[in-house]
C-alpha distance (Angstrom), angle and dihedral (degrees) to the residues before:
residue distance angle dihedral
X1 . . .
X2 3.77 . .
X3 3.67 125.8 .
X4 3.97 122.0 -82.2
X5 3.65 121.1 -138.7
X6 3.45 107.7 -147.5
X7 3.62 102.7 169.9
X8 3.40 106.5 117.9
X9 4.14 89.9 53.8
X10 3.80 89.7 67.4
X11 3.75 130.3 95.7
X12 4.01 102.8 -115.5
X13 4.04 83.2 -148.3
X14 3.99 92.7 64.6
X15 3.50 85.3 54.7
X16 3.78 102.8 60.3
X17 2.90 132.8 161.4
X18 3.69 95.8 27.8
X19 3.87 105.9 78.5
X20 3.87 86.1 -175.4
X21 3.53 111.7 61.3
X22 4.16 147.9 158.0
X23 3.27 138.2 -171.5
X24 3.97 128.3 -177.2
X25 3.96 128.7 157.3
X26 3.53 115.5 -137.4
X27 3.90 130.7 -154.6
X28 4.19 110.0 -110.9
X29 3.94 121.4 142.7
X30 3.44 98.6 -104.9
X31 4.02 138.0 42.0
X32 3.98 113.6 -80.1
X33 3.63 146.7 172.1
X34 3.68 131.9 -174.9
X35 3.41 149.7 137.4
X36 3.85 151.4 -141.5
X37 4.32 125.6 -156.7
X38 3.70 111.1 -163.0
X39 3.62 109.4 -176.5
X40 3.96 101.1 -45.5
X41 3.71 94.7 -25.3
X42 3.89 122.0 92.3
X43 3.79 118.0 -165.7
X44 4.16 109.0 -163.2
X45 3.84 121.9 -156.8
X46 3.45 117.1 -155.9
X47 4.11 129.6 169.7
X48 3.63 123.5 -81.2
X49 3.94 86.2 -132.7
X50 3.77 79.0 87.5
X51 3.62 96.6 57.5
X52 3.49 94.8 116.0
X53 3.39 100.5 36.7
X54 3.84 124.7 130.0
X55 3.74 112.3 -89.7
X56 3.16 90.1 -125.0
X57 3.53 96.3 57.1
X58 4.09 92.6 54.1
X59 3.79 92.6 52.1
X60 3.34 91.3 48.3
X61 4.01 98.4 56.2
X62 4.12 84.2 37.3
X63 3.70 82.2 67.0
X64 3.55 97.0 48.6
X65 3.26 88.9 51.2
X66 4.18 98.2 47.2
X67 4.02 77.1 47.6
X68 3.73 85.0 59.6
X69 3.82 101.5 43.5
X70 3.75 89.2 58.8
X71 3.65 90.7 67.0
X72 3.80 104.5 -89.2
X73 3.66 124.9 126.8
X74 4.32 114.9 -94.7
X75 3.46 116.8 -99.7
X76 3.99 111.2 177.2
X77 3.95 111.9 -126.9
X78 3.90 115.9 -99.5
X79 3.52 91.1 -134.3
X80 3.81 89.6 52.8
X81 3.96 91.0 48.5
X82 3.97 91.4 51.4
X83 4.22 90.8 47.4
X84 4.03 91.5 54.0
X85 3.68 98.6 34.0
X86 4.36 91.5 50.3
X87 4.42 109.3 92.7
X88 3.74 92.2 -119.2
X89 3.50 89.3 65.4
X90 3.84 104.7 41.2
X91 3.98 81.2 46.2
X92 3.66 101.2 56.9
X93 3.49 93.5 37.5
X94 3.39 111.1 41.8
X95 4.25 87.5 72.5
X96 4.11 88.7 62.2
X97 3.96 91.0 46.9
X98 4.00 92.7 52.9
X99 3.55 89.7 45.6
X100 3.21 88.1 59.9
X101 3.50 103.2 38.3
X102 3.97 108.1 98.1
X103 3.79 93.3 -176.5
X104 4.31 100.9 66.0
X105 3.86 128.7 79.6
X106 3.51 87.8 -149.9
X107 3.48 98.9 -132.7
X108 4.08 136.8 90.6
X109 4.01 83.8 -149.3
X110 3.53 115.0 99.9
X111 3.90 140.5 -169.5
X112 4.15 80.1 -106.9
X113 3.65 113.8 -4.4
X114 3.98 135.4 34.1
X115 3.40 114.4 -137.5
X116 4.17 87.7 -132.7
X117 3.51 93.8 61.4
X118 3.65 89.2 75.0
X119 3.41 91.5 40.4
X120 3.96 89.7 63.4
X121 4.10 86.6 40.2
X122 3.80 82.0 54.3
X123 3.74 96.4 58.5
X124 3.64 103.8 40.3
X125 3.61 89.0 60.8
X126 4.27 87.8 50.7
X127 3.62 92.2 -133.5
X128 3.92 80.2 119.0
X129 3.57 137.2 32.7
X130 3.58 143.2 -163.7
X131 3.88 92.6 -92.8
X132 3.97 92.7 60.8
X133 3.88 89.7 54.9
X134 4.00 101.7 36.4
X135 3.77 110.4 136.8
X136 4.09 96.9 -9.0
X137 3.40 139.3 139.1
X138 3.77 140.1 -132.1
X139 3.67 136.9 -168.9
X140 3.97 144.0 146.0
X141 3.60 118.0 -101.7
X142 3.34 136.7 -122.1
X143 3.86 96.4 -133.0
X144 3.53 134.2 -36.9
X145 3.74 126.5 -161.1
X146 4.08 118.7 -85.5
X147 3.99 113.4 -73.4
X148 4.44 90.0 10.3
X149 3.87 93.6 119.4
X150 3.84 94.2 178.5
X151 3.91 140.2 -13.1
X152 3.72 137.3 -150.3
X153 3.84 129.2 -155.2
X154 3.79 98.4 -160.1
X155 3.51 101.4 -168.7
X156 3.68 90.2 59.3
X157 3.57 98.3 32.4
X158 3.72 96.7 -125.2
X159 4.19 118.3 145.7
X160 3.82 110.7 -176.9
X161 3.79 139.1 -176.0
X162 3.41 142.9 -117.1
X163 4.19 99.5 -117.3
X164 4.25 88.3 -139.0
X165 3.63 94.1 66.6
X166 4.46 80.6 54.2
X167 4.04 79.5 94.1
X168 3.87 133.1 111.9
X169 3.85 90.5 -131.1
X170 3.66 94.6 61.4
X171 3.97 101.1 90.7
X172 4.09 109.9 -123.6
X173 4.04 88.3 -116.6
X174 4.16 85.3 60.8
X175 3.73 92.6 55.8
X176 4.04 90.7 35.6
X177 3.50 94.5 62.3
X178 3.87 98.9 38.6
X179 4.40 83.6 61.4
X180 4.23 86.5 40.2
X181 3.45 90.6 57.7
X182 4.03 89.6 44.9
X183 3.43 91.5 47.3
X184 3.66 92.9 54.9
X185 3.67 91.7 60.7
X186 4.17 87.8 58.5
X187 3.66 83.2 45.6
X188 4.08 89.6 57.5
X189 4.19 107.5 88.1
X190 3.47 109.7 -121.1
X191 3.68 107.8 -153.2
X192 3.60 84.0 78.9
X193 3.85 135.7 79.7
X194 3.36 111.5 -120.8
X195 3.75 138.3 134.9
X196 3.88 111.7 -100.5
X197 4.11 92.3 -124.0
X198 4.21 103.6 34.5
X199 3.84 120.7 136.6
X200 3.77 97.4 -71.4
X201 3.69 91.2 56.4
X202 3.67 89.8 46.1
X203 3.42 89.3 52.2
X204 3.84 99.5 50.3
X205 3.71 86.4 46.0
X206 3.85 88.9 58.6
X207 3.82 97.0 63.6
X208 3.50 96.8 72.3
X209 3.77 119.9 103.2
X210 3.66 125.6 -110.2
X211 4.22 78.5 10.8
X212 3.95 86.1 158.8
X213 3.55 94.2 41.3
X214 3.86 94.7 57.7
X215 3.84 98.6 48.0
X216 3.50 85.7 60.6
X217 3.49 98.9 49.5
X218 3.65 85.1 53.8
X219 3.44 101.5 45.5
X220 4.05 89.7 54.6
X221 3.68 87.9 41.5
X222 3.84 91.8 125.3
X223 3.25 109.6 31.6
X224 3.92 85.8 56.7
X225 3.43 92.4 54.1
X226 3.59 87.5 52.4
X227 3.86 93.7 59.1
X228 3.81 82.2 57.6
């Protein structure tokens, strides 16, 4: 997609001091915000996700960001954080992003297990609920780097897999607690600053059964399979 100049939709105020100013949202995978000063002009990029947002909502973050290019420390708009975090906007986004993805099967089906499976397994044993999973996706990966079990995008609400745990001699528990601890990161609230694994986490992470049991089974993953 090409870039979008959106200049003209932002308030010249929230741009002070720069009297020379422009703005354009740009088409990459995932959410982004940056900027560029040339002389005593500042050109910000922001993602074309937010091509329909409010205008409000774009001057808003623009001022953040001026905020930030005069040396203090980022702090993303409320009004931005309430536009990505609302369901209309995860669900008309979240098609573009796995377009773009390259990394995602895009599918929860398996050549031996599906991905929802443990979902269900998840919430008959209440250590999830319908809440955690509300408008989210889940799908087998391509690949994922050695010893990265699962990943979640949380502004998208996408959890996948790591495609070598797709194998009848993983136990179910294994592959339950990799989407558990994936889940857990939807679970976290994202309006606030927090670091993704801090006591709360921890302490979620804790309840599962057997929790000891299946970071060691992960941990000797591949030397296991090396036996075999």
């Amino acid at each position: 997609m090409r870039d979008i100049d959106v200049t003209s939709r932002i308030r010249p105020l929230d741009m002070y001091p720069y009297d020379s100013y422009k703005v354009i949202l740009k088409g990459k995978m995932h959410l982004h915000y940056a900027y560029r000063i040339t002389g005593e002009a500042i050109e910000i990029e922001l993602s074309d996700y937010l091509k329909d947002a409010p205008d409000n909502v774009l001057s808003d973050e623009c001022k953040a960001i001026v905020a930030w290019s005069r040396g203090k420390r980022y702090k993303q708009s409320p009004l931005l954080t309430e536009y990505i975090l609302s369901p209309d906007f995860i669900v008309k986004s979240r098609p573009i992003f796995l377009q773009r993805t390259r990394s995602l099967k895009l599918t929860e089906q398996g050549k031996c297990k599906n991905l929802l499976d443990s979902v269900e397994r998840l919430r008959d044993m209440e250590l999830i609920f319908n809440d955690d999973i509300r408008n989210s996706y889940f799908s087998w990966a391509d690949h994922m780097q050695k010893y990265k079990w699962g990943q979640c995008n949380q502004f998208f609400r996408v959890v996948s897999v790591n495609p070598l745990l797709d194998d009848d001699s993983v136990p179910d528990p294994i592959l339950d607690f990799v989407i558990y601890h994936e889940i857990l990161h939807l679970r976290q609230d994202m309006s606030k600053a927090h670091r993704p694994h801090n006591a709360q986490f921890r302490s979620w992470e804790h309840m599962f059964p057997e929790y000891d049991a299946c970071e060691e089974y992960l941990r000797t993953f591949y030397s296991r399979k090396r036996l075999h």
